[in-house]
N, C-alpha and C positions, 0 to 999 in steps of 0.2 A: 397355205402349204401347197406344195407340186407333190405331187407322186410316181414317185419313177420304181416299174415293177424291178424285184431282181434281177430277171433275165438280162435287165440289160446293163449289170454290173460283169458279166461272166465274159465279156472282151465286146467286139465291134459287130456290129449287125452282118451278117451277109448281104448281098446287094443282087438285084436282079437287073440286069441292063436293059436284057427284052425278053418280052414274052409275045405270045400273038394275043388280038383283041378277040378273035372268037374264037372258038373249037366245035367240034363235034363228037360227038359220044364214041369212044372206043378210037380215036384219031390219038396216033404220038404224036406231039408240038415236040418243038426246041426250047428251053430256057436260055437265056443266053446270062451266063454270071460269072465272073472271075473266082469266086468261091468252090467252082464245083466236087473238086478234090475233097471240101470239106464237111459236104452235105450230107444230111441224116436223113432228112425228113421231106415232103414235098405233099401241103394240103390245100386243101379248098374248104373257104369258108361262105356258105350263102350270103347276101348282104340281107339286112332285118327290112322285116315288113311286120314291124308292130302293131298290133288294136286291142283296145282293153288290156292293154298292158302283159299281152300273152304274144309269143312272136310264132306262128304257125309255120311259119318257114324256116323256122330255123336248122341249119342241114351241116355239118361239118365230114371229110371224107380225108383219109392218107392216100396219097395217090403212090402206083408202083411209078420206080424210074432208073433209069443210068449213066453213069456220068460217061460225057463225050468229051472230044477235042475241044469244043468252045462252050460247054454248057452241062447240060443238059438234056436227057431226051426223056420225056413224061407224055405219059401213057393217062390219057382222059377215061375219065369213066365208063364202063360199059351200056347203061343206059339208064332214062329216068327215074327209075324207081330209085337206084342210088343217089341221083344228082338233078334233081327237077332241072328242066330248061328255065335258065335264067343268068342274071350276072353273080358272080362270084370272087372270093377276094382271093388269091393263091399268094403262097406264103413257101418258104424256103428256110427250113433250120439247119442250123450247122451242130456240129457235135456236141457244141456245149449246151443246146436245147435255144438257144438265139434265134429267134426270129428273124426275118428280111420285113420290111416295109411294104405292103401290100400290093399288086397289081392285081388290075380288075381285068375279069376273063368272061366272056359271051360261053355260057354252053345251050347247043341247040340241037 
């Protein structure tokens, strides 16, 4: 059997065309997505660094943002205590709670 969650029975993915590869703490990036009108949501997911089957790093954050002419404009975390330096998956939902397909982002 395949497993396909819900979410992505509620219509088409949003798409992120570009993002930057790093950021810095408290720096606004640009998203770059043809969706933007539609977005709800704008997170960062750490990537897993498992052992013994416990992931210590495991970090998830809602980032603030706003929609622009070609995007988006998202506002990176203030500093490490919220978002350890490291790579991250950032994800873009649209209103039907739709996820986008991950890009990986440097915070440092």
């Amino acid at each position: 059997e395949i497993y396909s969650p819900a979410y992505l029975f509620k219509g088409a993915r949003p798409k992120i065309n570009a993002a930057p590869a790093a950021i810095t703490y408290g720096q606004n990036f640009t998203v770059s997505t043809p969706d933007a009108a539609n977005i709800n949501k704008v997170s960062l997911v750490r990537l897993s660094s498992v052992t013994h089957a416990f992931d210590e790093n495991q970090r998830f954050t809602w980032l603030n943002f706003s929609v622009t002419g070609n995007g988006l404009s998202v506002t990176a975390p203030a500093n490490g205590k919220i978002a350890p330096p490291g790579h991250y998956m950032l994800f873009i939902l649209n209103s039907n709670g739709v996820p986008s397909a991950a890009k990986i982002i440097k915070i440092s």
